[in-house]
C-alpha positions in Angstrom: -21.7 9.9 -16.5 -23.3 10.6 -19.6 -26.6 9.3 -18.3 -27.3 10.7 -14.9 -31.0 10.0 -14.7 -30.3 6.2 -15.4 -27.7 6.8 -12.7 -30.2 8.4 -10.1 -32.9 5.3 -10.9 -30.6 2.7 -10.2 -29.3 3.9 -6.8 -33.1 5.0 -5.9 -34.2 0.9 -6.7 -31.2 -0.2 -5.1 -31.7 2.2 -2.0 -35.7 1.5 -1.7 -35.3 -2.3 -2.0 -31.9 -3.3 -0.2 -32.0 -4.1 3.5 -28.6 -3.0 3.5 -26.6 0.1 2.3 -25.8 1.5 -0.9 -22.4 2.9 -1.4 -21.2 4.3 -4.8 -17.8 5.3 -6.6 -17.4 8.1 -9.2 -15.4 10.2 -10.8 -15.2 13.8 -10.6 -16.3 16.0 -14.1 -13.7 18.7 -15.1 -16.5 21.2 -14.1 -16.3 21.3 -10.4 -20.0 22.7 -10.2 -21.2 19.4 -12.1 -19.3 17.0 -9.9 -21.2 18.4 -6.8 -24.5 18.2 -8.3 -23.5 14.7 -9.3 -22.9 13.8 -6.0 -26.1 15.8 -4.3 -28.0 13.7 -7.0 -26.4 10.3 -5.7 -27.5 11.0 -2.4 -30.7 12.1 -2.8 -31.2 8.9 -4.5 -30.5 7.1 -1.4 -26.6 6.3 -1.3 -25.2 6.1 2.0 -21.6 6.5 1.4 -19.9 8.0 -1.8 -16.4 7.7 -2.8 -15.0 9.9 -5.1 -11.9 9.6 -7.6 -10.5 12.3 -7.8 -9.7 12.6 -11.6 -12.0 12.4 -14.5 -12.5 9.0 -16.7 -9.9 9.9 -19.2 -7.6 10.2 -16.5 -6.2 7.2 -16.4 -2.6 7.3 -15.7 -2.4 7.4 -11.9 1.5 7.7 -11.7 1.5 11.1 -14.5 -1.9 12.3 -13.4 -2.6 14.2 -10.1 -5.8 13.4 -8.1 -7.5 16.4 -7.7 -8.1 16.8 -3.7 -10.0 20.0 -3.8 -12.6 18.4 -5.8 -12.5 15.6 -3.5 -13.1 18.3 -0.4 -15.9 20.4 -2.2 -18.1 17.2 -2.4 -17.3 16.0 1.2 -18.2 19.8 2.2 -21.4 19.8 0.4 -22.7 16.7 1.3 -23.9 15.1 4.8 -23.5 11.3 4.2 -19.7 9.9 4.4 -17.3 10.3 1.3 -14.3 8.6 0.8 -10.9 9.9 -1.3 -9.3 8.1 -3.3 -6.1 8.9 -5.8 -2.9 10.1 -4.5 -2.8 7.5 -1.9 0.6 5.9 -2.1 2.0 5.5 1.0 0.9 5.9 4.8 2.0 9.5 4.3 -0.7 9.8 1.7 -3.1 8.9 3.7 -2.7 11.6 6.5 -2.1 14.2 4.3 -5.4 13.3 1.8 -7.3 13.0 5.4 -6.5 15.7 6.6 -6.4 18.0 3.5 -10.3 16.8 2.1 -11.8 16.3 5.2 -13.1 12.8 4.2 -14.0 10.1 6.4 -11.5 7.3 5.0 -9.3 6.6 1.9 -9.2 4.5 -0.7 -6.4 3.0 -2.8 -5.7 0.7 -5.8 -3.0 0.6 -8.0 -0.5 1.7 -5.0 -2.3 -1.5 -2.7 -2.1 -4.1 -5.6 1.4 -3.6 -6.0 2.3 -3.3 -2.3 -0.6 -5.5 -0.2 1.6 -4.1 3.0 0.9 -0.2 2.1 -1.6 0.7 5.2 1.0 -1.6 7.3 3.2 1.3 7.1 5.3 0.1 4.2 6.4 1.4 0.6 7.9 0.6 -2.4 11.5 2.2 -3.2 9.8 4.5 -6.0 8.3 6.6 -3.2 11.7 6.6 -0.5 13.6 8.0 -3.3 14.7 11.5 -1.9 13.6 10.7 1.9 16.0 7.9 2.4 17.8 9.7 5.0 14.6 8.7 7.0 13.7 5.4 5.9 15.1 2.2 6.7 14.4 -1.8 5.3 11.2 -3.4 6.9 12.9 -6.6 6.4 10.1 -6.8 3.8 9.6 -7.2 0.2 7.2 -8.2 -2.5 8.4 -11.5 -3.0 7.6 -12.5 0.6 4.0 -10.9 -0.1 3.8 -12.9 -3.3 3.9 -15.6 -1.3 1.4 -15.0 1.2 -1.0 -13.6 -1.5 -0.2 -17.4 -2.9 -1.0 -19.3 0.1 -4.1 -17.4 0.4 -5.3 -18.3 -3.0 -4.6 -21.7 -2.3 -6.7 -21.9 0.9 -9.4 -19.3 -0.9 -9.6 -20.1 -4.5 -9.7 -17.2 -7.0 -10.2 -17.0 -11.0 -6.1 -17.6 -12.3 -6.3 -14.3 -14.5 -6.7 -12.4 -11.2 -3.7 -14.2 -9.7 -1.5 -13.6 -13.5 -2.7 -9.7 -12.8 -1.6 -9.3 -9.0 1.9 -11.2 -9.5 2.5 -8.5 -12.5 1.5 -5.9 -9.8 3.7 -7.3 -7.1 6.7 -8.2 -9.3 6.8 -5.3 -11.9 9.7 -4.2 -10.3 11.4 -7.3 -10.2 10.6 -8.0 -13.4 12.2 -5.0 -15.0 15.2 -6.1 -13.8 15.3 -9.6 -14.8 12.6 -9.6 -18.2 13.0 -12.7 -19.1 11.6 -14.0 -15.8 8.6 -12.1 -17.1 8.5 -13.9 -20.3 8.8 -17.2 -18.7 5.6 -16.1 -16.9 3.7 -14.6 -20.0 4.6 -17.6 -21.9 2.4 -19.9 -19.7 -1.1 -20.5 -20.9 -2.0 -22.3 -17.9 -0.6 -21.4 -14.2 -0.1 -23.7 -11.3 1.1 -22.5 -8.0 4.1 -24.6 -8.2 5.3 -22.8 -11.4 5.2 -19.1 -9.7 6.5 -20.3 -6.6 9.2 -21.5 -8.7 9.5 -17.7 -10.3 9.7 -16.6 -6.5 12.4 -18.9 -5.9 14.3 -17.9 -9.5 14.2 -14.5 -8.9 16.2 -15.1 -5.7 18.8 -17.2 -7.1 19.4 -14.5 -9.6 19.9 -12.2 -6.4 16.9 -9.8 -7.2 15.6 -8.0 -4.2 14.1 -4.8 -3.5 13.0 -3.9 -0.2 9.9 -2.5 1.3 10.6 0.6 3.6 9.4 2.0 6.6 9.9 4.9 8.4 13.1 5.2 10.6 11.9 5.7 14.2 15.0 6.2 15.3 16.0 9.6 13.2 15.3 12.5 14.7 15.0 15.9 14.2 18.1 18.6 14.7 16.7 21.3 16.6 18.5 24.9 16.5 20.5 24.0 19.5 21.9 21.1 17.8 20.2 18.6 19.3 18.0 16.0 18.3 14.5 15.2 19.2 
């Protein structure tokens, strides 16, 4: 970002010698005049699809931090080719509301997906059912049970092991919190094997931790002014 003109050469060679297309990520600038004229640029360069964070790169902390939408919507208004949102997407609620308050043509999420795989399922994390839980019921779900998938895919599709130490801290911080020297059991391994997080899956339930995943309640209504429910 502090080197537009390398930006715009890169995409332009990527665009002119790729036979398939370019898409690009950014970040907005706190001046919303400069984050459209970034964007213009990108696609006058050749990208075919832009998707745009909605915070700037010192932004960092996700959960403190507000996404800014209406940056999101003024690039997605100026340009022609497809943008994405992404920040602020947390739960399947998110996702509606970001769609339909930018105008974009799809979301993105990351932090939010890595610690709950099952978020555009329709599930979330306790954090976000505080204060709606009236409407929300267990999905018979939880991250441990996702854990375990995630594992069994690794297995059968192997990945570098610092990616797998970085996801099971994403799917278990939670868990973790509540038991810490779990936690330290895992950080003290220098080496991982699958049998030794299993094992960590299978620990954490004997000590009785579990925190659901939620979903929506289809079931509650709403009270309507003649007292009956819809």
């Amino acid at each position: 970002m502090d080197n537009l003109p390398l930006v715009k050469s890169l995409v332009e060679k990527l665009a002119q010698n790729l036979h398939v297309p370019v898409s690009c990520k950014i970040r907005v600038f706190r001046n919303l005049q400069d984050t459209i004229n970034y964007a213009k640029m990108l696609e006058d360069a050749g990208c075919s699809l832009l998707a745009v964070h909605g915070r700037t790169r010192d932004e960092k902390d996700g959960k403190k931090i507000r996404a800014d939408w209406n940056a999101i919507k003024a690039v997605k208004n100026a340009l022609r080719i497809p943008v994405l949102a992404n920040g602020n997407v947390r739960h399947m609620d998110d996702v509606q509301n970001c769609l339909q308050e930018t105008g974009c043509d799809g979301v993105l999420s990351a932090e939010s997906l890595l610690e709950n795989p099952a978020l555009f399922a329709g599930f979330q994390t306790a954090e976000w059912a505080v204060g709606c839980e009236e409407s929300h019921k267990d999905g018979n779900l939880d991250q441990a049970e996702l854990l375990v998938e995630y594992l069994k895919l690794c297995e059968k599709y192997p990945v570098p092991w610092r990616m797998i130490r970085s996801h099971v801290h994403k799917l278990m911080g939670e868990w973790f919190r509540i038991q810490p020297s779990v936690r330290e059991e895992l950080n003290a391994q220098s080496i991982l094997t699958f049998e030794f997080l299993y094992g960590i899956v299978d620990r954490l339930r004997e000590l009785g931790v579990r925190i659901p995943l939620y979903q929506k309640d289809t079931h509650v209504g709403k009270i309507s002014a003649d007292g009956f429910a819809s």
